[in-house]
Each structure stands twice: as structure tokens, then as C-alpha cells.
N, C-alpha and C positions, 0 to 999 in steps of 0.2 A: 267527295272524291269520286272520279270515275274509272270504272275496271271495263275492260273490254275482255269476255272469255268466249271460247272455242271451243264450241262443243260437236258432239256426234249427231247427225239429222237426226237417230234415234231419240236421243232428249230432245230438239228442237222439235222436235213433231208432238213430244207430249206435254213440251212444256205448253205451246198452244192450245194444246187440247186442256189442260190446265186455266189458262187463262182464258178460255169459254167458257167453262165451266161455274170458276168461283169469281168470274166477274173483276179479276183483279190486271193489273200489266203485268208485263214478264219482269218487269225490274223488281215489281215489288215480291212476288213470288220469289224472285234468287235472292234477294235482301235476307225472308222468311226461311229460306233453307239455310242458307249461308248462316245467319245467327243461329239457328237450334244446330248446326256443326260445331260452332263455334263454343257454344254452350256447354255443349253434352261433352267434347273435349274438354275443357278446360275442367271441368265436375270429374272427370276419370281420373285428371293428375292427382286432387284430393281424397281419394278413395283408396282404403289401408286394400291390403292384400284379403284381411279377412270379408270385408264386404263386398270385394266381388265374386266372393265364392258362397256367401252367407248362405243362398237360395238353395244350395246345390248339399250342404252341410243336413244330416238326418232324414236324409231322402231315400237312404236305399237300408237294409239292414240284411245283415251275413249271417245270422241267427245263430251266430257266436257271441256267445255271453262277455267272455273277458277277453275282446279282440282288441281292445282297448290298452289295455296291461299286458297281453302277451302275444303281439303283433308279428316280435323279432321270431319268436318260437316259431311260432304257424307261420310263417315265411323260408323260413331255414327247413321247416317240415316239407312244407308244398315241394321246393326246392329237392332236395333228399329224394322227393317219390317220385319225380319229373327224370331224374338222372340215372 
């Protein structure tokens, strides 16, 4: 199949510069982006809400012991002292 796209000089100027570089055509290069778009989308629809948050999950700590069990408290507190 063939696609014809439109792009900004700005890509066309690096896509060249690109295709100096690794030696490759420009077709094959947008073939190579085009798939890993294609890829990396389709891999996100399968991905639970917890996994995209996994990395970011015990990365910070409030050196509150039991903010875990009494969150609503110390919310409604913080709240209280703010007003």
C-alpha cells in the first residue's frame, strides 16, 4: 500500500539528515516510526490503570506512619487548619 504524508520542512529537513546518517531511505525510516507508533499504542490499550502508575507507586514517603488507614482524618485535619 502506498500513503503519501505532509509534513512540516522542519521534519523533512531531519528526516534527511536521518537518512544520511543510518544509511537508510526515508520510506523505510517512516515505515520504522510508523510501527513503533503503532506498537507502543496498541500495548497502552492493554495496560490495567495500575501499571501505568506502578513506577510512580512508593516513591515519595510523608513520614506519616498510618496515612494509609487514616488518610480521611489527616485530610479533613489539613482542611480544618486551611479555613
Amino acid at each position: 500500500m502506498q500513503l503519501t504524508v505532509r509534513m512540516p520542512d522542519e521534519y523533512q529537513s531531519k528526516l534527511a539528515e536521518l537518512t544520511r546518517e543510518m544509511g537508510l531511505k526515508r520510506s523505510d525510516i517512516v515505515r520504522m516510526a510508523l510501527r513503533q507508533f503503532i506498537e507502543e499504542n496498541l500495548k497502552r490499550k492493554s495496560i490495567t490503570p495500575f501499571e501505568k502508575v506502578s513506577n510512580l507507586l512508593g516513591t515519595a514517603e510523608s513520614g506519616i506512619k498510618d496515612l494509609g488507614q487514616r488518610h480521611r482524618d489527616y485530610l479533613i485535619e489539613k482542611i480544618q487548619r486551611a479555613s
